[in-house]
PyMOL Python script that loads the backbone (N, CA, C, O; Angstrom):
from pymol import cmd

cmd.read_pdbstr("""\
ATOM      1  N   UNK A   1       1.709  14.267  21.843  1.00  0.00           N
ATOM      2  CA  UNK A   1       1.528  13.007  22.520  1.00  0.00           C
ATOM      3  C   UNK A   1       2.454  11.979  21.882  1.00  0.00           C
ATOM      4  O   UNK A   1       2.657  11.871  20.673  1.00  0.00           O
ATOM      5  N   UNK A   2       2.904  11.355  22.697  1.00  0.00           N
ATOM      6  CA  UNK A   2       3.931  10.360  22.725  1.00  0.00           C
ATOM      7  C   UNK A   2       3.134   8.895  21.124  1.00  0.00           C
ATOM      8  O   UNK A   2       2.320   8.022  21.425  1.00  0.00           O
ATOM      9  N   UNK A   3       3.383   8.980  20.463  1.00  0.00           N
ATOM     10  CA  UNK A   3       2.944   7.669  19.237  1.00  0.00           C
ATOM     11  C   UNK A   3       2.635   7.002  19.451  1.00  0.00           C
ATOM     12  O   UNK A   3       1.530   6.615  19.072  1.00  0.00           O
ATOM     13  N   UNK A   4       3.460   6.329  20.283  1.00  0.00           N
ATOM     14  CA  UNK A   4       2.889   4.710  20.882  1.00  0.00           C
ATOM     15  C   UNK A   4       1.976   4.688  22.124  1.00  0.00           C
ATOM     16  O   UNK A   4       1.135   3.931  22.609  1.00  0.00           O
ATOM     17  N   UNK A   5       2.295   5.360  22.285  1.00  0.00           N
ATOM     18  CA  UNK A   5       0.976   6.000  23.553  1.00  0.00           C
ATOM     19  C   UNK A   5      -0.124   5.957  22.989  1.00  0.00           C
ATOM     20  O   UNK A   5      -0.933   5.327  23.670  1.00  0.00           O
ATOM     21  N   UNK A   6      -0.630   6.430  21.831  1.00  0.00           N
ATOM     22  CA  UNK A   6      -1.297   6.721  21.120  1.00  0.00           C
ATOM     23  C   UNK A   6      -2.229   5.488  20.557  1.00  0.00           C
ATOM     24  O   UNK A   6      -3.385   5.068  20.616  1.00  0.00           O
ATOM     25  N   UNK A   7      -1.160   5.238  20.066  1.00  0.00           N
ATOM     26  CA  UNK A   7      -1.612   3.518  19.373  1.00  0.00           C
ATOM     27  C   UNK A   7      -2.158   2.916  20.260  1.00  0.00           C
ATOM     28  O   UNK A   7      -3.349   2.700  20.037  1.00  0.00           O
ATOM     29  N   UNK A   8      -1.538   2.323  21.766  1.00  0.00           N
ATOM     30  CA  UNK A   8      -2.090   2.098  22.546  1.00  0.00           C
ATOM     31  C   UNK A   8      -3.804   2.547  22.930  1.00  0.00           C
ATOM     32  O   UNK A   8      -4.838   1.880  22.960  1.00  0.00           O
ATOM     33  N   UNK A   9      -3.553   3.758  23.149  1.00  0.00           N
ATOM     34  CA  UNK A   9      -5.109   4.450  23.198  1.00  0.00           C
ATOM     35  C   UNK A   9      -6.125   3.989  22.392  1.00  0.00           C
ATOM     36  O   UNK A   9      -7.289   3.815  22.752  1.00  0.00           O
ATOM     37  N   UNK A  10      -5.572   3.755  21.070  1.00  0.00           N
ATOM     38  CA  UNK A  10      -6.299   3.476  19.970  1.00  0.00           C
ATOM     39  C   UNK A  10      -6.875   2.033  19.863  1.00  0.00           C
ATOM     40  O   UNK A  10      -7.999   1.735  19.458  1.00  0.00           O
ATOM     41  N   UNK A  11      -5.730   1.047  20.377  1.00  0.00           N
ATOM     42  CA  UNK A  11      -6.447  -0.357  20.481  1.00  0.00           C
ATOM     43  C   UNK A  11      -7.305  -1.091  21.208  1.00  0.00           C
ATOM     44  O   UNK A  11      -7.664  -2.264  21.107  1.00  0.00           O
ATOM     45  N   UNK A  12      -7.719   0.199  22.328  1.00  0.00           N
ATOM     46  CA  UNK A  12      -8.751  -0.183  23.238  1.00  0.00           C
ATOM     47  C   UNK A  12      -9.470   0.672  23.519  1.00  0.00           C
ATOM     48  O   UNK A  12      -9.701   0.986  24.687  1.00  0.00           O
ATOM     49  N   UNK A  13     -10.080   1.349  22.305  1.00  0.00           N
ATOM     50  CA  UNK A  13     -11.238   2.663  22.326  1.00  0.00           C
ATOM     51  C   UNK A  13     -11.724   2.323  21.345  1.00  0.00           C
ATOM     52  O   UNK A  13     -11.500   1.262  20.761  1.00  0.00           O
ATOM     53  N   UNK A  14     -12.675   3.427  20.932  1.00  0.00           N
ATOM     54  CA  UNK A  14     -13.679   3.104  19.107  1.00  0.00           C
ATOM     55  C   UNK A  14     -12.517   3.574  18.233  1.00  0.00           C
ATOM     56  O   UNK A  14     -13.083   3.849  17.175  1.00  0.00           O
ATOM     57  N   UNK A  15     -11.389   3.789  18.092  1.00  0.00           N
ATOM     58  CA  UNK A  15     -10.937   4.025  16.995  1.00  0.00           C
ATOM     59  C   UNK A  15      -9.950   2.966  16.570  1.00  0.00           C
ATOM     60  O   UNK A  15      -9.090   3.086  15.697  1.00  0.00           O
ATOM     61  N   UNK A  16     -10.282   1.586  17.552  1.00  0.00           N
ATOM     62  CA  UNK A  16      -9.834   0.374  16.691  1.00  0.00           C
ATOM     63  C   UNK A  16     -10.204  -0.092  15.711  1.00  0.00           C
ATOM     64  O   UNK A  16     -11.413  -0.327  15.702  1.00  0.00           O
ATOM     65  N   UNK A  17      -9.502  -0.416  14.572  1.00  0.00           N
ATOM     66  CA  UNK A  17      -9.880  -0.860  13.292  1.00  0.00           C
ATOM     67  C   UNK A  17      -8.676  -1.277  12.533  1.00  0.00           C
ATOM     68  O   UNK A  17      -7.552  -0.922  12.889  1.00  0.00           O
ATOM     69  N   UNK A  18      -8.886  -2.017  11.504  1.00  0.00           N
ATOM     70  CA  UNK A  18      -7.390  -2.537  10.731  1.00  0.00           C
ATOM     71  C   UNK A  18      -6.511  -1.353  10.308  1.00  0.00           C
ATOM     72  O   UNK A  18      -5.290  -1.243  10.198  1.00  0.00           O
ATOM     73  N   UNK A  19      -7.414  -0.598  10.129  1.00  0.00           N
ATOM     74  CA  UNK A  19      -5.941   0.603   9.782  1.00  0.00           C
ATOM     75  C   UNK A  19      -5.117   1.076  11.109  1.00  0.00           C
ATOM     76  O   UNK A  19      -3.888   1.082  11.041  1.00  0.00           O
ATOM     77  N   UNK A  20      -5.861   1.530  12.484  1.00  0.00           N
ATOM     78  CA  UNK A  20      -4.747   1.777  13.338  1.00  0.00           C
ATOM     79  C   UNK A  20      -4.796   0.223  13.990  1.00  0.00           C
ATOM     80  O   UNK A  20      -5.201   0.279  15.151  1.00  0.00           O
ATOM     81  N   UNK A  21      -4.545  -0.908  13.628  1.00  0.00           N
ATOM     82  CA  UNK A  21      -3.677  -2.195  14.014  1.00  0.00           C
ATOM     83  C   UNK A  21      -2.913  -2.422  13.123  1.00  0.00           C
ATOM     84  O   UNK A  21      -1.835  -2.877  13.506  1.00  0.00           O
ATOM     85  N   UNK A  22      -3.045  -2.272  11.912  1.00  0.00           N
ATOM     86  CA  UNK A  22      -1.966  -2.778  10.893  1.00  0.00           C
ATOM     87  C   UNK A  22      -0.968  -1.572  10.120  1.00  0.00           C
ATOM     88  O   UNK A  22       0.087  -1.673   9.493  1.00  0.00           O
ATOM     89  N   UNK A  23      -1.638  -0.659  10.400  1.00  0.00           N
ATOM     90  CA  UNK A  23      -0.628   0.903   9.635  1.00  0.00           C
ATOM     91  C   UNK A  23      -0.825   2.014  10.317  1.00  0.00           C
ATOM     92  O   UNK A  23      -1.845   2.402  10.887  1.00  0.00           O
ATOM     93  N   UNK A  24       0.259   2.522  10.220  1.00  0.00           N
ATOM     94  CA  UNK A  24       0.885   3.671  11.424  1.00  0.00           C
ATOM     95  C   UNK A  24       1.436   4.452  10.499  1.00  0.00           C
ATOM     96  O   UNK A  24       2.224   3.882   9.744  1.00  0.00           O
ATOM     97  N   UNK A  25       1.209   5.874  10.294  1.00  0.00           N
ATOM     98  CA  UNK A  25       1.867   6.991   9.844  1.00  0.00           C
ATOM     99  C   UNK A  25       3.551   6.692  10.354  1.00  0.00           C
ATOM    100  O   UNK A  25       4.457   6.467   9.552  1.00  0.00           O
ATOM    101  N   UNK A  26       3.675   6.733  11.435  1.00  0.00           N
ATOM    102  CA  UNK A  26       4.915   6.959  12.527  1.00  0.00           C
ATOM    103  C   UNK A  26       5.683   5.844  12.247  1.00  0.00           C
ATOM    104  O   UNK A  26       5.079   4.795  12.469  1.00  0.00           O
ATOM    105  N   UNK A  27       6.875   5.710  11.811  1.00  0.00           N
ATOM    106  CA  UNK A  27       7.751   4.855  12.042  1.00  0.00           C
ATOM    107  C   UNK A  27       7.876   4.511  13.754  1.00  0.00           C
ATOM    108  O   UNK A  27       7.869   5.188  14.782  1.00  0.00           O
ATOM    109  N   UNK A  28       8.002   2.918  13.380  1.00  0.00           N
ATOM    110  CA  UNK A  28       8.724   2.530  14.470  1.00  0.00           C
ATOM    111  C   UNK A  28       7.282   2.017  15.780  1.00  0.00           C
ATOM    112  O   UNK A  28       7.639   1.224  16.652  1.00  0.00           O
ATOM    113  N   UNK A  29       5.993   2.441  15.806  1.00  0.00           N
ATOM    114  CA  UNK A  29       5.155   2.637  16.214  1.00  0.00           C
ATOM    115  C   UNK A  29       4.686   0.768  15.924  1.00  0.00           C
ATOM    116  O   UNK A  29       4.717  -0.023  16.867  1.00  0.00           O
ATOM    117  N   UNK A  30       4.392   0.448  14.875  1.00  0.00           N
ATOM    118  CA  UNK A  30       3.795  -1.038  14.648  1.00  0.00           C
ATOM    119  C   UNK A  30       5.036  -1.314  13.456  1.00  0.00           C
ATOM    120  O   UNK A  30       5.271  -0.902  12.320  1.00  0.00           O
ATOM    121  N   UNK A  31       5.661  -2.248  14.418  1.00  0.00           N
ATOM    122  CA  UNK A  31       6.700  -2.665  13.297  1.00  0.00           C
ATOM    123  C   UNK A  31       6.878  -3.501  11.808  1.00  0.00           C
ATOM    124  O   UNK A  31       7.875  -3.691  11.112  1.00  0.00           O
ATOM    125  N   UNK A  32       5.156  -3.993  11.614  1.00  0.00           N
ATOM    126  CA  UNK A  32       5.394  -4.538  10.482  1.00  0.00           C
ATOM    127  C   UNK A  32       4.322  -3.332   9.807  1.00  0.00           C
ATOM    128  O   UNK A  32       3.413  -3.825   9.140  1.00  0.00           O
ATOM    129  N   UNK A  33       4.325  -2.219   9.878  1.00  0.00           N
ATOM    130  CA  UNK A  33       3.847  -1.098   9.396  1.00  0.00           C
ATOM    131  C   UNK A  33       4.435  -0.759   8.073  1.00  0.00           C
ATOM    132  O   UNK A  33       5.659  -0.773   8.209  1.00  0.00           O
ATOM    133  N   UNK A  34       4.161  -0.515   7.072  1.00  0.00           N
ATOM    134  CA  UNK A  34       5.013   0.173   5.874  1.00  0.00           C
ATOM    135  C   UNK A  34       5.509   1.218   6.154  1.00  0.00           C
ATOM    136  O   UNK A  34       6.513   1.421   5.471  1.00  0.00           O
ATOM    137  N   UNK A  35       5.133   2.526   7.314  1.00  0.00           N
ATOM    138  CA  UNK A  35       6.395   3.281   7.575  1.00  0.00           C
ATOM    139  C   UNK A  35       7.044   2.436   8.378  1.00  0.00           C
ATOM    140  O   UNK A  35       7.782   2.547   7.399  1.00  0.00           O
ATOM    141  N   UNK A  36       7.515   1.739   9.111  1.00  0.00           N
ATOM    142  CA  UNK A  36       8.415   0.951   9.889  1.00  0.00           C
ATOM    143  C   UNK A  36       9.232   0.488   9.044  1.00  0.00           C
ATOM    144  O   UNK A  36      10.388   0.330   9.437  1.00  0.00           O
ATOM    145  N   UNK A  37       8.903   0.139   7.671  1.00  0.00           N
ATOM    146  CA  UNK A  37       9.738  -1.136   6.560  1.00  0.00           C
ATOM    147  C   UNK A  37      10.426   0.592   6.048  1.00  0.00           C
ATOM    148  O   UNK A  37      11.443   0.319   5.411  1.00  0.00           O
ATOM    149  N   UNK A  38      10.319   1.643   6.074  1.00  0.00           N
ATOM    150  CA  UNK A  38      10.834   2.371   4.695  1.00  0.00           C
ATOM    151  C   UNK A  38       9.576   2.518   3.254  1.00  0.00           C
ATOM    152  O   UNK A  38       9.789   2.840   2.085  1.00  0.00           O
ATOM    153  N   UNK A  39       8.302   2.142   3.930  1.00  0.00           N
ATOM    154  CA  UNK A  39       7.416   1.861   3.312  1.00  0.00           C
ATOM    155  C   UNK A  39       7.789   1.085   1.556  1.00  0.00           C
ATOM    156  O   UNK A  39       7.268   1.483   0.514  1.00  0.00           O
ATOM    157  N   UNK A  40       8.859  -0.130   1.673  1.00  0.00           N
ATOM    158  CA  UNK A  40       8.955  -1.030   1.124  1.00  0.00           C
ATOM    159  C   UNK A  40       8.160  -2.093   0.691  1.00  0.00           C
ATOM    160  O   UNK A  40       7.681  -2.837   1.547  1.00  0.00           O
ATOM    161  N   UNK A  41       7.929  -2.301  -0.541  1.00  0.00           N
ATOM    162  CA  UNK A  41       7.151  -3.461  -0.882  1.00  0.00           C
ATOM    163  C   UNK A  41       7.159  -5.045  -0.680  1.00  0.00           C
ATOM    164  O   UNK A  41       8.256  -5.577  -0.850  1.00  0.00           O
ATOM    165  N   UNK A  42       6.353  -5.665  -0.424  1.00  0.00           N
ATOM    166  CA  UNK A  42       6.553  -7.079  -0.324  1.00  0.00           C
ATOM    167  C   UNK A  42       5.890  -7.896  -1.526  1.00  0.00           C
ATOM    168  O   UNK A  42       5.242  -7.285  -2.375  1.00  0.00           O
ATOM    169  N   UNK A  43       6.074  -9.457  -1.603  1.00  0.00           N
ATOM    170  CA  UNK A  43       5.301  -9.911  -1.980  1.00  0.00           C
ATOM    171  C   UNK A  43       4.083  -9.437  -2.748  1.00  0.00           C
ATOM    172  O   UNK A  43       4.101  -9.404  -3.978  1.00  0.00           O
ATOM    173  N   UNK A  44       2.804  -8.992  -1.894  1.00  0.00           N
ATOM    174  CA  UNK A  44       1.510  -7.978  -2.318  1.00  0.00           C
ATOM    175  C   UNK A  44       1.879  -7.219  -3.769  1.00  0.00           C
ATOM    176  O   UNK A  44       1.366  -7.341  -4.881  1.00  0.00           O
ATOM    177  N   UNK A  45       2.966  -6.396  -3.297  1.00  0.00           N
ATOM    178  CA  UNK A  45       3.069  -5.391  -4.252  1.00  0.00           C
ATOM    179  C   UNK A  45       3.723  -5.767  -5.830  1.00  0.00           C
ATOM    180  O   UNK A  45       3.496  -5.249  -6.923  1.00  0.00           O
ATOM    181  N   UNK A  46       4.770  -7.076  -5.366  1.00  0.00           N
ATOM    182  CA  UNK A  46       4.830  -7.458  -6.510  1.00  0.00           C
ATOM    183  C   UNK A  46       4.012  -8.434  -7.182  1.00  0.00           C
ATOM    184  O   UNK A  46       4.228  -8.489  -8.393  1.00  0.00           O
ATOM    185  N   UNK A  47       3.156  -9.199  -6.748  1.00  0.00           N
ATOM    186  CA  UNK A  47       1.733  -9.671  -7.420  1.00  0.00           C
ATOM    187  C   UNK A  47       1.138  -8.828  -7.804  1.00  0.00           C
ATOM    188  O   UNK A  47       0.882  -8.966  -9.000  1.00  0.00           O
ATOM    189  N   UNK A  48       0.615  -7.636  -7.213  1.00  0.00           N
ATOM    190  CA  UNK A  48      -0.215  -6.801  -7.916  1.00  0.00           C
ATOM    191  C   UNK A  48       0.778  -6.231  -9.048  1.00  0.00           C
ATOM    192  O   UNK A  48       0.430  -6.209 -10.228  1.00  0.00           O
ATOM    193  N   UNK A  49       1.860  -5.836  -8.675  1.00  0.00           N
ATOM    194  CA  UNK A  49       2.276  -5.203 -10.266  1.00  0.00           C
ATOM    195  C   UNK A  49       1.953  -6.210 -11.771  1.00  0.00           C
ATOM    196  O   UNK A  49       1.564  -5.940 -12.908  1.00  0.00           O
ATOM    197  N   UNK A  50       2.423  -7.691 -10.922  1.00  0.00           N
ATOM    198  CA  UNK A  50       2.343  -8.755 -12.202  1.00  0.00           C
ATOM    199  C   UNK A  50       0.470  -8.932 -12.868  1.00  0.00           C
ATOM    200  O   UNK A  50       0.003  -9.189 -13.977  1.00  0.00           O
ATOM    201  N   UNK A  51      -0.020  -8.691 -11.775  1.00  0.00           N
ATOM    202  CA  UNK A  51      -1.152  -8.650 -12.196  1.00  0.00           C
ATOM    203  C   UNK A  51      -1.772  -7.146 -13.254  1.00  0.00           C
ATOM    204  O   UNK A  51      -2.470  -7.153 -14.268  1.00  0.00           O
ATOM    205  N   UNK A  52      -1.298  -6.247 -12.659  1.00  0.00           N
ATOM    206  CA  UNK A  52      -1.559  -5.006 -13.646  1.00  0.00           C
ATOM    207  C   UNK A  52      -0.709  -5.168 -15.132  1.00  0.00           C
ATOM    208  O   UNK A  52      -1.403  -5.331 -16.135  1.00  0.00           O
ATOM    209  N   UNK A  53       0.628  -5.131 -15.269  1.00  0.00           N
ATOM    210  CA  UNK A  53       0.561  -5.669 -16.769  1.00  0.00           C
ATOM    211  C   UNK A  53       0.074  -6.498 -17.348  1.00  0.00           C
ATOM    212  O   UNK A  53       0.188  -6.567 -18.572  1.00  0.00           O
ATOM    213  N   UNK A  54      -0.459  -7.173 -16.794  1.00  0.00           N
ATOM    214  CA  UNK A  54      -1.414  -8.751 -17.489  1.00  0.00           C
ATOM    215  C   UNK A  54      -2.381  -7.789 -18.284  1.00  0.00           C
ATOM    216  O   UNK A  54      -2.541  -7.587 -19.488  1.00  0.00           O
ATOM    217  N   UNK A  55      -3.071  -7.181 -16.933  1.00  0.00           N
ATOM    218  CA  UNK A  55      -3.941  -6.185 -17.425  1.00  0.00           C
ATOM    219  C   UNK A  55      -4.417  -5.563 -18.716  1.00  0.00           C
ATOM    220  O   UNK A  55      -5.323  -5.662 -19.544  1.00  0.00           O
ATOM    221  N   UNK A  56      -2.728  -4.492 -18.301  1.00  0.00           N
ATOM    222  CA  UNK A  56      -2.892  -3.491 -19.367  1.00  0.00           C
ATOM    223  C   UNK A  56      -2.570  -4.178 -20.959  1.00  0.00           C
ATOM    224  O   UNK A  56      -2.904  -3.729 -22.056  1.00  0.00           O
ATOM    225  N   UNK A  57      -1.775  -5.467 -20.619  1.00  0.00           N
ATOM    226  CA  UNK A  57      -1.709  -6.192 -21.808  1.00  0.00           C
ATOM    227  C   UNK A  57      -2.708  -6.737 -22.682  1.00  0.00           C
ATOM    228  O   UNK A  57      -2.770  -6.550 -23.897  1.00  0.00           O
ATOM    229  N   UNK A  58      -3.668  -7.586 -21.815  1.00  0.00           N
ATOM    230  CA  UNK A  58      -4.788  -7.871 -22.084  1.00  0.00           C
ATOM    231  C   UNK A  58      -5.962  -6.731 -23.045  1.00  0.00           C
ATOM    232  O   UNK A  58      -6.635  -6.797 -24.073  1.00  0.00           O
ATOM    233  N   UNK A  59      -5.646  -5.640 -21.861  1.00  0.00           N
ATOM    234  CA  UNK A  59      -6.437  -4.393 -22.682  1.00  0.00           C
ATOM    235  C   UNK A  59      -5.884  -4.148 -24.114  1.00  0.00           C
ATOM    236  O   UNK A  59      -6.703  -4.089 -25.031  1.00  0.00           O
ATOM    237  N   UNK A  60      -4.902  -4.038 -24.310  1.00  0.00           N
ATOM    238  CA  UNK A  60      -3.999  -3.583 -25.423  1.00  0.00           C
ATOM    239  C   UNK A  60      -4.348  -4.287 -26.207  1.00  0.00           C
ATOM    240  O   UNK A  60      -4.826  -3.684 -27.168  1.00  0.00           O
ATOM    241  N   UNK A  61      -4.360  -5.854 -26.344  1.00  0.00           N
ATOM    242  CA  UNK A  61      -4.299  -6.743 -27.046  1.00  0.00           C
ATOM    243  C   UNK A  61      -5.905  -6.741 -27.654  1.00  0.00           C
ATOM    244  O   UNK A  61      -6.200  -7.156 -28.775  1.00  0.00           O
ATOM    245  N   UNK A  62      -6.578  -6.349 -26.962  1.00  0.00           N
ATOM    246  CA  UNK A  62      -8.168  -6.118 -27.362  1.00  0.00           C
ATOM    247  C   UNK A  62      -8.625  -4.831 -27.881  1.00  0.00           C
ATOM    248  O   UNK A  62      -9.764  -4.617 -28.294  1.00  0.00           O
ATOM    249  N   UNK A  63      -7.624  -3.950 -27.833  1.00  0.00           N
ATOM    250  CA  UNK A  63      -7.752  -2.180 -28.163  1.00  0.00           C
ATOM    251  C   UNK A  63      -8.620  -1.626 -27.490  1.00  0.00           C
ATOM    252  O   UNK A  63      -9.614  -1.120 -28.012  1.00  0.00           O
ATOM    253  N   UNK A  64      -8.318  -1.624 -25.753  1.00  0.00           N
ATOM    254  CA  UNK A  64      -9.036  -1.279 -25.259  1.00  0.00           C
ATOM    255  C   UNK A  64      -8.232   0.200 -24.144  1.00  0.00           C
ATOM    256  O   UNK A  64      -7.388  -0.241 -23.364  1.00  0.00           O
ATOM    257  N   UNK A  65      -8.399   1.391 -24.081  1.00  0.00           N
ATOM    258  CA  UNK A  65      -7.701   2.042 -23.561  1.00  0.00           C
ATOM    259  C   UNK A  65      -8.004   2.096 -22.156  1.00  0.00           C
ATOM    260  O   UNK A  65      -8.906   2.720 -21.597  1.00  0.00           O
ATOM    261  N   UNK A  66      -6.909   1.178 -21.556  1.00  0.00           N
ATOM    262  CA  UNK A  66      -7.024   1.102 -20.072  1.00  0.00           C
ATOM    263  C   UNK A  66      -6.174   2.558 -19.042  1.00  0.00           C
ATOM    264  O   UNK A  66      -5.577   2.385 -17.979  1.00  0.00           O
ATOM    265  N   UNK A  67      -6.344   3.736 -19.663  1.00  0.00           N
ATOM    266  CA  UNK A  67      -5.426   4.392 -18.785  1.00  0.00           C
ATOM    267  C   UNK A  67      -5.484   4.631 -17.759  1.00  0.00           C
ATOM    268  O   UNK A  67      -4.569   5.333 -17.328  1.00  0.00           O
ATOM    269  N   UNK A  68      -6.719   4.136 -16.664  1.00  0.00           N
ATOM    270  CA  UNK A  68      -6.390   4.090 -15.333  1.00  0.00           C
ATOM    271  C   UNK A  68      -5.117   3.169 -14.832  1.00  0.00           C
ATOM    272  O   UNK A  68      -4.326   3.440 -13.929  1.00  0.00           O
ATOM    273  N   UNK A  69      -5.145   2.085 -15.619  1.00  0.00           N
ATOM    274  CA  UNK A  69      -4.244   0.787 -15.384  1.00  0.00           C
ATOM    275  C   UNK A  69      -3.001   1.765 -15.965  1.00  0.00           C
ATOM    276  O   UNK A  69      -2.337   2.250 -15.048  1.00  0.00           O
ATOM    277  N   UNK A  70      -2.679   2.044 -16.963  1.00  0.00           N
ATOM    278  CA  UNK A  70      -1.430   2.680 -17.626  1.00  0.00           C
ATOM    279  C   UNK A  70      -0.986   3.467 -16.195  1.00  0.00           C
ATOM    280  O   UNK A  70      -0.047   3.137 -15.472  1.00  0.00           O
ATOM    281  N   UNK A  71      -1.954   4.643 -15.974  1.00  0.00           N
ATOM    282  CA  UNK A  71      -1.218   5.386 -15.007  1.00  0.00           C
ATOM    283  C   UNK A  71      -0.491   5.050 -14.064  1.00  0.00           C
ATOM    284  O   UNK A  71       0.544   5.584 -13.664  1.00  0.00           O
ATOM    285  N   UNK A  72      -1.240   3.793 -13.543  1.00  0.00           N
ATOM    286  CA  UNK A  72      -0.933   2.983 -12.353  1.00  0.00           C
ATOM    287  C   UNK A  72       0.653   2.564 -12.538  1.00  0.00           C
ATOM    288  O   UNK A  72       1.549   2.983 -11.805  1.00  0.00           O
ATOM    289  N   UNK A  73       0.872   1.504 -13.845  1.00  0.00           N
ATOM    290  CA  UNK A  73       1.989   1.271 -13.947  1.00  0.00           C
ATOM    291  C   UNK A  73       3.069   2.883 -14.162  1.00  0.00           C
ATOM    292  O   UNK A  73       3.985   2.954 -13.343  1.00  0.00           O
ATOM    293  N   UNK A  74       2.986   3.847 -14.987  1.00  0.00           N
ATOM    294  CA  UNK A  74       3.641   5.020 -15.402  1.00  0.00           C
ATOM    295  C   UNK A  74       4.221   4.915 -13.519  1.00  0.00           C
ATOM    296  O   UNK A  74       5.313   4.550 -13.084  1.00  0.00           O
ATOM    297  N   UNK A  75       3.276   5.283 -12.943  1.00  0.00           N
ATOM    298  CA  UNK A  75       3.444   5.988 -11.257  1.00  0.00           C
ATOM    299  C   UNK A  75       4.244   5.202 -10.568  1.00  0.00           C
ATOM    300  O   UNK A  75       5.193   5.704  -9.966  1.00  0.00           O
ATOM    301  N   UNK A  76       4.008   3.827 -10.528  1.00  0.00           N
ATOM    302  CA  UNK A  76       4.733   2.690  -9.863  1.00  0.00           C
ATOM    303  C   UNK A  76       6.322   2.855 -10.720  1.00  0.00           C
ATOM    304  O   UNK A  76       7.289   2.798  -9.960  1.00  0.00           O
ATOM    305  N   UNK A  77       6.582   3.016 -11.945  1.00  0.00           N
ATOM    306  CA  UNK A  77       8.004   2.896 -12.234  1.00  0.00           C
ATOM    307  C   UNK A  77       8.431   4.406 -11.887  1.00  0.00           C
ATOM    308  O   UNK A  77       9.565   4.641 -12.304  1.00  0.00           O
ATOM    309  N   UNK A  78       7.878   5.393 -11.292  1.00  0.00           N
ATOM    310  CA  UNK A  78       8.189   6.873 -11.423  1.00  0.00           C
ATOM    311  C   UNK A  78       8.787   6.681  -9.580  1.00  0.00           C
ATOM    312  O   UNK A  78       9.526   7.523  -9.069  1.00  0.00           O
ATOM    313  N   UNK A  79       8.299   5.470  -8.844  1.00  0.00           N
ATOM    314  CA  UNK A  79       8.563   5.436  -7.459  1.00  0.00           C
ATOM    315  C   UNK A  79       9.996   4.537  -7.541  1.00  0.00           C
ATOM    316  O   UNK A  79      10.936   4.847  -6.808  1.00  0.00           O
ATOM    317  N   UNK A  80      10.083   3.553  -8.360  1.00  0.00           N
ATOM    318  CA  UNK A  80      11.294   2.858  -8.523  1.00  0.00           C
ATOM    319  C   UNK A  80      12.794   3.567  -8.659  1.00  0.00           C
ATOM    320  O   UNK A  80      13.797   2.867  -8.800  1.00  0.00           O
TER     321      UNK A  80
END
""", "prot")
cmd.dss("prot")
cmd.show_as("cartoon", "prot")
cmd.util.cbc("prot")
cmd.orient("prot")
């Protein structure tokens, strides 16, 4: 089935919801979609990064082992 066809289907049945209005697997389908961008970051993503080293800093600075937060950052520079 055709994508946008799809989407369509989707915005006026029960399977409307913010995820199929705001994000689309399919490029090209909802254009301010993160597959549409190259799934590129905006804004969001760089606040949240600034906010996670605060974080893991904060933790550190208190000797606290945050390695959910660590991973987070490790993964995010492993996508860069």
């Amino acid at each position: 089935m055709d994508p946008k066809v799809l989407q369509k289907i989707f915005t006026v049945s029960t399977a409307k919801c913010w995820a199929t209005d705001g994000t689309n697997p399919v490029p090209g389908v909802i254009p301010t979609a993160p597959s549409s961008n190259d799934y590129n970051g905006g804004f969001a993503v760089t606040l949240l990064k600034k906010d996670l080293k605060l974080g893991l800093e904060c933790a550190e600075a208190a000797g606290i082992d945050a390695e959910f937060t660590r991973k987070s950052m490790d993964y995010q520079h492993e996508l860069e």
